[in-house]
C-alpha angles and dihedrals in degrees: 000000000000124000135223140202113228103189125182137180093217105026108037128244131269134172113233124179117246149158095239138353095271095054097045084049097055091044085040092050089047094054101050088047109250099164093179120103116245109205101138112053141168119217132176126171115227119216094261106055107268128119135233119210133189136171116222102212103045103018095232107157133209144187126221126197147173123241092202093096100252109106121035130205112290121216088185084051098051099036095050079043105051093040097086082052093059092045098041107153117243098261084053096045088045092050097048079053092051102038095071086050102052095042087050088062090041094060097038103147089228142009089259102057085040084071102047091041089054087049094054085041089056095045090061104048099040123030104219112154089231137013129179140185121227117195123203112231133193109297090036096270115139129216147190113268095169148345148185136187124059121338089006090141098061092060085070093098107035120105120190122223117238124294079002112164130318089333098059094033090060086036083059113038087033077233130149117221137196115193131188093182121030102165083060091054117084096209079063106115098212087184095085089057094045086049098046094024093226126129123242103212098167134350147206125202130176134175110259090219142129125191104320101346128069111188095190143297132297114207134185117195132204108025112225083233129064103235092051135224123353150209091265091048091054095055089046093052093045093056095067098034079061097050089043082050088050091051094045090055094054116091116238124336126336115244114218 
């Protein structure tokens, strides 16, 4: 059976053998670990043999070539093929950022590590200095499922009525806020900060939800930078509460 060379700037290289290109690409893929998906790709077949690979969505980029003998490696290949890599657009450069996150969520072994796994996830894309998740349970009560910041473990025990501040307001509306200037807004449950002591400058909340079903909020409070959180941090936000939302709403633990 015939061998390929699936070779990589970020991943490594290794030699698998295969009956074709695309299936020594997908083995060579599994065994350097590349866990995303790649179901929209780019190939074009250079004059010597080898193949350029691309996937669309991450721009992650491959070579494939044959062990035959027949192609060596090619320095022009590689450089005219790593070259998009070093000039990815922001949005590219974000979302190869995002991606990892979001899949880490996506395969959390339980609901309780999902948690823990969107909250690190939060942390990285948008400074904020605490975060918390806040789960509804039966009768329409929310509590605390994790946290993170100063005085988070005092929030362990506090449930929140209801449709109760900015939580139940965006439960409710399936709406995500952005507030400046919570103490001046009359949905802001002070009680929390009374109860921690801690002070609430500014504060992002977005529906933990995903089609039909919402599962909670997930906040993030006092922005790193003064005007607070912004359109791009929502999003950012919004994109793992709906993977959590996703997770939650998987039975069991995810295989894989």
């Amino acid at each position: 059976m015939p061998g390929y060379r699936i070779s990589s700037r970020t991943h490594g290289t290794i030699e698998v053998p295969a009956s074709n290109w695309l299936v020594a690409l997908g083995q060579g893929l599994e065994q350097l670990g590349v866990v995303a998906n790649m179901d929209r790709i780019a190939c074009e077949s250079m004059p010597n043999g080898t193949i350029l690979v691309r996937d669309v969505r991450t721009g992650a980029g491959f070579i494939v070539q044959p062990l035959d003998g027949s192609v060596t490696a090619d320095a022009e290949a590689e450089e005219i093929f790593a070259a998009p890599e070093d000039t990815d657009d922001e949005a590219t450069a974000q979302e190869r950022r995002i991606l990892p996150l979001v899949e880490s969520v996506l395969k959390a072994a339980s609901r309780g590590s999902a948690v823990q796994l969107a909250l690190e996830a939060a942390t990285q894309l948008v400074p904020a200095e605490s975060g918390a998740v806040l789960l509804t349970e039966r009768g329409g009560a929310m509590t605390f499922a994790g946290a993170f910041g100063p005085e988070a473990h005092k929030l362990r025990e506090i449930a929140i009525p209801a449709g109760t501040g900015f939580a139940g307001f965006c439960v409710m509306r399936r709406a995500a806020l952005s507030i400046k200037e919570p103490y001046e807004d009359a949905r802001f449950c002070r009680a929390i900060d009374d109860i921690t002591g801690y002070r609430t400058r500014s504060l992002l909340v977005v529906p933990i939800a995903v089609e039909r079903r919402i599962f909670g909020a997930f906040e993030l409070i006092n922005a790193e930078s003064p005007a607070g959180f912004d359109d791009g941090a929502m999003a950012l936000l919004s994109r793992v509460s709906q993977a959590l939302a996703t997770r939650l709403g998987a039975s069991g633990p995810v295989q894989g």
